[in-house]
TORFI-721330 format. One line per 2 residues: number of its first residue (from 1); for each residue x, y, z of C-alpha. Coordinates in Angstrom, 3 decimals, always signed. Layout:
NUM) X/Y/Z; ...
This chain:
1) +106.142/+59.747/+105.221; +108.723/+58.007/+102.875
3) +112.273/+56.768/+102.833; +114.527/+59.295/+101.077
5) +114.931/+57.096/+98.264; +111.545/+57.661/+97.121
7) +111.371/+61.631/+97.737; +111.666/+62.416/+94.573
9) +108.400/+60.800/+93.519; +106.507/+61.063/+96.198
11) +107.285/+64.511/+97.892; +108.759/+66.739/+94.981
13) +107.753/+69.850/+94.717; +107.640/+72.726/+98.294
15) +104.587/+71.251/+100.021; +106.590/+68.506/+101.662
17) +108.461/+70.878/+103.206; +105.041/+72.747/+104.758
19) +103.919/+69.239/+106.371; +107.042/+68.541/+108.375
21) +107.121/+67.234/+111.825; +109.320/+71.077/+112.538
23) +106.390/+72.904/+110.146; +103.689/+70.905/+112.562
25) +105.602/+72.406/+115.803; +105.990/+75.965/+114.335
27) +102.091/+76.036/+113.278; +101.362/+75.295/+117.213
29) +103.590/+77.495/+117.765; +102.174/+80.381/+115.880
31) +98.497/+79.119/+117.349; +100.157/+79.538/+121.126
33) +101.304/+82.827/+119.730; +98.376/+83.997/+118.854
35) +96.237/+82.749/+121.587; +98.399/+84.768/+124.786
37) +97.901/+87.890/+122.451; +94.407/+87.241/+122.572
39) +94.220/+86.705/+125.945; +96.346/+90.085/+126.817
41) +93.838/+91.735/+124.647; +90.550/+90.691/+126.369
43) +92.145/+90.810/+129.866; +92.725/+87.612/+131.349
45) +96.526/+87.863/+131.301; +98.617/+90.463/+132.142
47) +100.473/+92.481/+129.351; +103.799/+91.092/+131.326
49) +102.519/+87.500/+130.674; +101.201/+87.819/+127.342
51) +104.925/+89.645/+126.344; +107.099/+86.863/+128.393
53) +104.988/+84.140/+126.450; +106.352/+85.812/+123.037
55) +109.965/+85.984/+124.375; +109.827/+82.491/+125.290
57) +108.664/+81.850/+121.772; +111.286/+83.971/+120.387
59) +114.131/+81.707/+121.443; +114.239/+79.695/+118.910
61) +113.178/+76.235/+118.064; +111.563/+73.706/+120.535
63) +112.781/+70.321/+121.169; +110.796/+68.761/+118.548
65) +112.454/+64.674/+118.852; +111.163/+65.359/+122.640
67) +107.473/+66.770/+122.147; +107.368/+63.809/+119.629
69) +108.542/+61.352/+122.193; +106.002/+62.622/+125.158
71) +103.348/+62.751/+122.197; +103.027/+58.756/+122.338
73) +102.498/+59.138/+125.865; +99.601/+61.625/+126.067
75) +97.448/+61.317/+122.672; +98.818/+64.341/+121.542
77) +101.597/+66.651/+120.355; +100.590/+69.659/+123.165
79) +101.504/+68.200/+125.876; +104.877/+68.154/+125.788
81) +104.822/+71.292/+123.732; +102.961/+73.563/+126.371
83) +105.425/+71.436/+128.925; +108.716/+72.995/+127.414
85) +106.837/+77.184/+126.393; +106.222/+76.847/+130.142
87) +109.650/+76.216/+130.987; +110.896/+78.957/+129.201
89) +108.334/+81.231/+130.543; +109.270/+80.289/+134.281
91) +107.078/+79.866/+136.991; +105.654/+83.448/+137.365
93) +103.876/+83.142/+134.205; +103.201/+79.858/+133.738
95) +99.920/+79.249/+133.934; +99.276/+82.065/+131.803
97) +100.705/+79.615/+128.847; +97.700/+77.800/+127.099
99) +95.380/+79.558/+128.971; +91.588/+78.054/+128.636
101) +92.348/+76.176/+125.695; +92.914/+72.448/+124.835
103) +95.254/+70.450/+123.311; +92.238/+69.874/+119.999
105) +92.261/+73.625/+119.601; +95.920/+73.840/+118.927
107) +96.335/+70.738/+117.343; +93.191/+71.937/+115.084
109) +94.102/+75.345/+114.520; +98.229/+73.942/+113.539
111) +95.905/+71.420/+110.912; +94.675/+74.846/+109.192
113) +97.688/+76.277/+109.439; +99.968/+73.857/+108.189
115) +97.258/+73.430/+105.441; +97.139/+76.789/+104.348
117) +100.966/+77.347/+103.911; +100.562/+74.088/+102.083
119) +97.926/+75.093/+99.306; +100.005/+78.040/+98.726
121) +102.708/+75.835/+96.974; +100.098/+72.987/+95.967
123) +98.135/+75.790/+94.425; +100.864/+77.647/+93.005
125) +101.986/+74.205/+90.700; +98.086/+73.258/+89.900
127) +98.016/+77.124/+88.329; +101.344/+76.468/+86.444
129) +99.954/+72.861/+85.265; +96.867/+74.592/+83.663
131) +98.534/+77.424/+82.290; +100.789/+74.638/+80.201
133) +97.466/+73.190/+79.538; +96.000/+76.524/+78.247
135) +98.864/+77.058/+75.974; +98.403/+73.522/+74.708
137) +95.225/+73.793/+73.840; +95.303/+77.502/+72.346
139) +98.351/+76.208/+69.935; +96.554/+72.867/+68.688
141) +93.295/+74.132/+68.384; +92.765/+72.852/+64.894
143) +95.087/+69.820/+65.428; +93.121/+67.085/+64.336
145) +93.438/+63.451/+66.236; +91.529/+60.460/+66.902
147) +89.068/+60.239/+69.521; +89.484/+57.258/+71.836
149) +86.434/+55.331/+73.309; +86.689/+52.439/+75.590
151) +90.391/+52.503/+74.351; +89.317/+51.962/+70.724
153) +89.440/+54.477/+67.577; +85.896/+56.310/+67.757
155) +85.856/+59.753/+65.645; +88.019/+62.492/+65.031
157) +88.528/+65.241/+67.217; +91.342/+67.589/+68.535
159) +94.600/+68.021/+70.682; +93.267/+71.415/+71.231
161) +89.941/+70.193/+72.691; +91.833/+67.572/+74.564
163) +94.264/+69.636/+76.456; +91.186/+72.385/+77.556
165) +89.504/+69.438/+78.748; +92.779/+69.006/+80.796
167) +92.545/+72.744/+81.625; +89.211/+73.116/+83.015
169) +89.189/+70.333/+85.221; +92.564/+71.569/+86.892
171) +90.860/+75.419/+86.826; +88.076/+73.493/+88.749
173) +90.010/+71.402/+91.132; +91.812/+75.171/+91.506
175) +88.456/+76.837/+92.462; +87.332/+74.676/+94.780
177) +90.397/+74.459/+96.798; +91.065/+78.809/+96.910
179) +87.500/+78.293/+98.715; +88.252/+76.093/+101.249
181) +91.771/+77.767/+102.015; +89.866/+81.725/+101.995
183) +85.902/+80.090/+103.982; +86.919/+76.411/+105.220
185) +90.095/+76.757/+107.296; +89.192/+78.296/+110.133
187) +90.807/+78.197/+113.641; +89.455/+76.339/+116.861
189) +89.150/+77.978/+120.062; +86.283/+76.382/+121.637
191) +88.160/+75.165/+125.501; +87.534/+71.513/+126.774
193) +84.126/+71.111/+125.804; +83.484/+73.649/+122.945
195) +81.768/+76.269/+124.946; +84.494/+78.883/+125.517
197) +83.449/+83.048/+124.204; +84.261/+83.612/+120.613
199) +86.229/+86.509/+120.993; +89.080/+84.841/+121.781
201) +88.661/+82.414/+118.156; +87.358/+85.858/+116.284
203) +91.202/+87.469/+118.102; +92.769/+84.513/+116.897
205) +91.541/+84.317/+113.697; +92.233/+87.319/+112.642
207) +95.674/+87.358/+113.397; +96.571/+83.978/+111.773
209) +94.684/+84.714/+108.971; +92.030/+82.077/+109.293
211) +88.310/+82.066/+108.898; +86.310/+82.279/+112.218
213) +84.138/+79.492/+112.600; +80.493/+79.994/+113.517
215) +80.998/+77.362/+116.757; +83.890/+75.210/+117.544
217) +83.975/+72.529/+115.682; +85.682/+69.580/+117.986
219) +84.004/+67.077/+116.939; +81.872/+68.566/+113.764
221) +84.530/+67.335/+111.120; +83.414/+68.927/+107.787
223) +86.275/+71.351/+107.701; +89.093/+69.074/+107.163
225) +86.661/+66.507/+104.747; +86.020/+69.352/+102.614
227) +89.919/+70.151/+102.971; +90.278/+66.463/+101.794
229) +88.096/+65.994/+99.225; +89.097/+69.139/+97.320
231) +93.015/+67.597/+97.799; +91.493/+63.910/+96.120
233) +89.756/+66.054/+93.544; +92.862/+67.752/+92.316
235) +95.036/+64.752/+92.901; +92.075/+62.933/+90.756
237) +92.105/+65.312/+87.998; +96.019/+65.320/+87.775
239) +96.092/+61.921/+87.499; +93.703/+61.577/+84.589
241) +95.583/+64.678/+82.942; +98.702/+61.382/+83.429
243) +96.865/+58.872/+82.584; +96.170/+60.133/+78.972
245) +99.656/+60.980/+78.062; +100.733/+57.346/+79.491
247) +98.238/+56.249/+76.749; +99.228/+58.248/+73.576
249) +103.030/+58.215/+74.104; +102.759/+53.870/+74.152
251) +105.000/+53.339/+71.279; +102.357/+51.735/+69.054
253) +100.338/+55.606/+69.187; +103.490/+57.850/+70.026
255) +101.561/+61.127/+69.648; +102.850/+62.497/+72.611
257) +106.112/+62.627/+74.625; +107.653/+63.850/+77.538
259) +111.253/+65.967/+77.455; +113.463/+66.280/+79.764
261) +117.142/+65.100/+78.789; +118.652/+62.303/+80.145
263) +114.989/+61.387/+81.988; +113.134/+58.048/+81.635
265) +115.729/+55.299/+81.264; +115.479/+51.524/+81.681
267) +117.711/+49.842/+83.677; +117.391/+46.575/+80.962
269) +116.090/+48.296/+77.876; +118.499/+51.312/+76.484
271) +116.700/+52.091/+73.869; +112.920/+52.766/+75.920
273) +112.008/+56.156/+77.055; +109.457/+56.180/+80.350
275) +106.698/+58.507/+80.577; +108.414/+59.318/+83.762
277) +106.849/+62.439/+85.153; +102.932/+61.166/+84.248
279) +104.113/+57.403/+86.202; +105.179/+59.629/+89.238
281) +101.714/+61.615/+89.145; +100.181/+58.332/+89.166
283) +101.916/+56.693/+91.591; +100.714/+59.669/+93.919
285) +97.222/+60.302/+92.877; +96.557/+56.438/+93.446
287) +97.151/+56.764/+97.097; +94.893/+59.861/+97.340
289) +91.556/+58.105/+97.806; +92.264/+55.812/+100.440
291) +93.170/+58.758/+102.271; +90.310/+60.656/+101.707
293) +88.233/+58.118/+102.493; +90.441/+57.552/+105.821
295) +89.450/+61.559/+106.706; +85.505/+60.974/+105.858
297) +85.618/+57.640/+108.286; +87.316/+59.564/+110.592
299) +84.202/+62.251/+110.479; +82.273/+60.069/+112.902
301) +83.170/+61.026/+116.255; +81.956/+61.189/+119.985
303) +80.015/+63.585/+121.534; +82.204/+66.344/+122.633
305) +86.206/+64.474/+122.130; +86.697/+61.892/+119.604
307) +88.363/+59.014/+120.852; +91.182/+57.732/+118.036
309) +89.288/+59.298/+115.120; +90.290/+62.730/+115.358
311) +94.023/+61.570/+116.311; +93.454/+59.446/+112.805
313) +93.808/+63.177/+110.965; +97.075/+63.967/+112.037
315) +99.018/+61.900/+109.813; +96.231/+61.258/+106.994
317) +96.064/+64.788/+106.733; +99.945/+65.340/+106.208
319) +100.233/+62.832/+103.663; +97.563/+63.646/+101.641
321) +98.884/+67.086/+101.405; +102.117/+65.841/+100.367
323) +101.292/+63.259/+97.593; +99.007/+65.674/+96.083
325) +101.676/+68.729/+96.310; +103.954/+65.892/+94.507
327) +101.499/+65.111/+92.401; +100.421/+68.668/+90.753
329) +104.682/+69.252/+90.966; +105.630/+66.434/+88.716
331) +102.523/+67.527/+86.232; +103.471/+71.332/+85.695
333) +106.775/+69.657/+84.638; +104.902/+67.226/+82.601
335) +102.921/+69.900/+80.705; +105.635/+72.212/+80.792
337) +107.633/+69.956/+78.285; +105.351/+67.759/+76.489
339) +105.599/+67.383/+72.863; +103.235/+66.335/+70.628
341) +103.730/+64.884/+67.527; +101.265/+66.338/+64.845
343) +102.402/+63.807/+62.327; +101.728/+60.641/+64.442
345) +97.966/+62.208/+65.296; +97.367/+62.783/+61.729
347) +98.904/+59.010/+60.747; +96.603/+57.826/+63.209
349) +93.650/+59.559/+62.290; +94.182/+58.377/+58.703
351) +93.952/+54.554/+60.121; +90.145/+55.620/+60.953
353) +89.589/+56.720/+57.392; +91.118/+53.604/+56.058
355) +89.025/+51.190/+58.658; +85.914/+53.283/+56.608
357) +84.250/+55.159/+59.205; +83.017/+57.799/+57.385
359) +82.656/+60.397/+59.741; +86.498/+60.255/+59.748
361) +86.555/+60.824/+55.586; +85.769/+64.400/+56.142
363) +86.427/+65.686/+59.756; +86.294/+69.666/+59.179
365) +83.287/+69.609/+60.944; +84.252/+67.831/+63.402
367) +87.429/+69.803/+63.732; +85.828/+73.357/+63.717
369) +83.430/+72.475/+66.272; +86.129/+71.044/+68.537
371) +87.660/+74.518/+67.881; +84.894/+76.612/+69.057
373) +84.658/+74.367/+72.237; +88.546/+75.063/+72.723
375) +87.640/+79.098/+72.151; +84.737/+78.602/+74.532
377) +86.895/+76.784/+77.018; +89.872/+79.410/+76.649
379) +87.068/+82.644/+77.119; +86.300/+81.396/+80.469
381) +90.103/+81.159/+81.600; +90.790/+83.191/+85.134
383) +93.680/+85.793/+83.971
């Protein structure tokens, strides 16, 4: 996706590592894998085919520099794939490799997989973001700050109520995306034109650990936009959760900061200290929407085989996994070691009182009901 120079912003974290050009090849892999059991199963190949298929899978990794380099000429990563399992298989057996399905169905059913092994680590960091959240906002509860409106000093309010705000939208994002990985990701087994028996997607299915779809779904693309749109809403809500800590540790407001020793240097200015870990976020979730958007054009698509749109997924798909993986990544760090500066809020706040806003003369109010809305918040916490 990236040079190497620029992993560490863009691809920290373990889902890089499940989007891989060798993690692509092992998911169609485990899709070929599952489909000759499935076809031992309901008869139509022989228990000897269906157990020389496995072996052949067994020896180890495929040539994946060579399936890449055939992919160019065919449209697709299968080809070359099925090309080199049927080499290893030999010529008895053969044609029992792939057997009634296309290259969309393994190419489709690799998308959930890779996907699913994905979330797990994307998932995984999103949970340890919000639990630093939770803990921020259980332990400043009553820490009183100025509210911020169109960038501008509005009333008081809390750290407490700020960082459950941060918390439920990443509980949210969380939500949403545990549904699509457990109802949305779902394999495809429909054969060149859709119509092929379910039995062989329910087989399938069940022993990849995927949903079984109602029908194939070729060229019915709401599984992988609902895939992307619950990556852009996490990537979204991570990069607000960055956005806000970019704003209050400017030096002029300095309530918050990130640790981390020895991180955020300047390379001209020794004595500045970079919201590093909230610029990364940023510089991930900003790429997000294009790509979502990219997967929603790409929904539009003819009759029974898209022609270029569905190929369009491949790669949108893999990088939208890994920015948002990166994303969620750098902000359980960022939570993990923020510190806020109580002192600074409270100078701040004080400003308001002095400017003679008199809400901000006597905030207890203010303060106790930003407390109940953290308790409220912290009640409805998954544990």
């Amino acid at each position: 996706m990236t040079s190497e120079l620029f992993a560490g912003t863009y691809s920290r974290g373990g889902a890089a590592d499940a989007v891989t050009a060798e993690a692509w090849v092992r998911a169609m892999v485990d899709a070929e894998a599952a489909l000759a059991a499935a076809c031992v199963v309901e008869g139509l190949i022989s228990p000897q085919a269906g157990a020389s298929i496995l072996e052949a899978l067994r020896q180890g990794q495929l040539d994946v520099n060579a399936i890449a380099a055939e992919a160019g000429e065919h449209a697709t990563p299968v080809i070359g794939l099925v090309r080199q399992l049927r080499d290893r298989v030999g010529e008895q057996y053969a044609e029992a490799v792939h057997l009634g399905a296309t290259s969309q169905d393994i190419v489709d059913t690799a998308a959930m997989l890779v996907a699913q092994r994905a979330l797990e680590v994307i998932l995984a960091d999103a949970r340890a973001a919000g639990a630093a959240a939770e803990r921020l906002a259980h332990t400043h509860r009553l820490t009183p700050m100025v509210g911020r409106t169109l960038l501008q000093q509005a009333l008081p309010t809390s750290f407490g109520l700020v960082a459950a705000g941060w918390m439920v939208g990443l509980g949210r994002a969380v939500a949403e995306l545990e549904r699509v990985r457990e109802q949305v990701l779902a394999v495809q087994m429909g054969g060149p034109v859709g119509a092929r028996s379910p039995q062989i997607a329910a087989r399938v299915a069940a022993t990849l650990g995927l949903a079984e779809p109602l029908l194939p779904w070729h060229t019915e693309r709401t599984r992988p936009a609902a895939l992307a749109a619950g990556l852009g809403a996490l990537a979204g809500v991570a990069g607000k959760v960055a956005r806000d800590v970019c704003l209050l540790a400017q030096t002029e407001l300095g309530e918050l900061r990130e640790g981390g020793e020895g991180r955020g240097g300047s390379s001209a200015m020794a004595h500045k200290r970079n919201p590093v870990a909230a610029v990364s976020v940023l510089a991930c979730s900003r790429r997000t929407p294009a790509l979502v958007a990219t997967m929603f054009a790409a929904m539009e698509q003819e009759q029974q085989r898209a022609a270029g749109a569905w190929q369009t997924e491949w790669g949108t798909l893999t990088e939208l996994l890994t920015l948002t993986g990166s994303a969620v990544a750098w902000l359980a760090d960022l939570l993990g070691h923020l510190q806020v500066d109580v002192e600074r809020m409270q100078e701040n706040l004080d400003l308001l009182a002095q400017s003679g806003v008199q809400a901000a003369a006597s905030p207890e109010r203010r303060l106790a009901d930003a407390a109940e809305l953290v308790d409220r918040a912290l009640a409805g916490v998954d544990r």
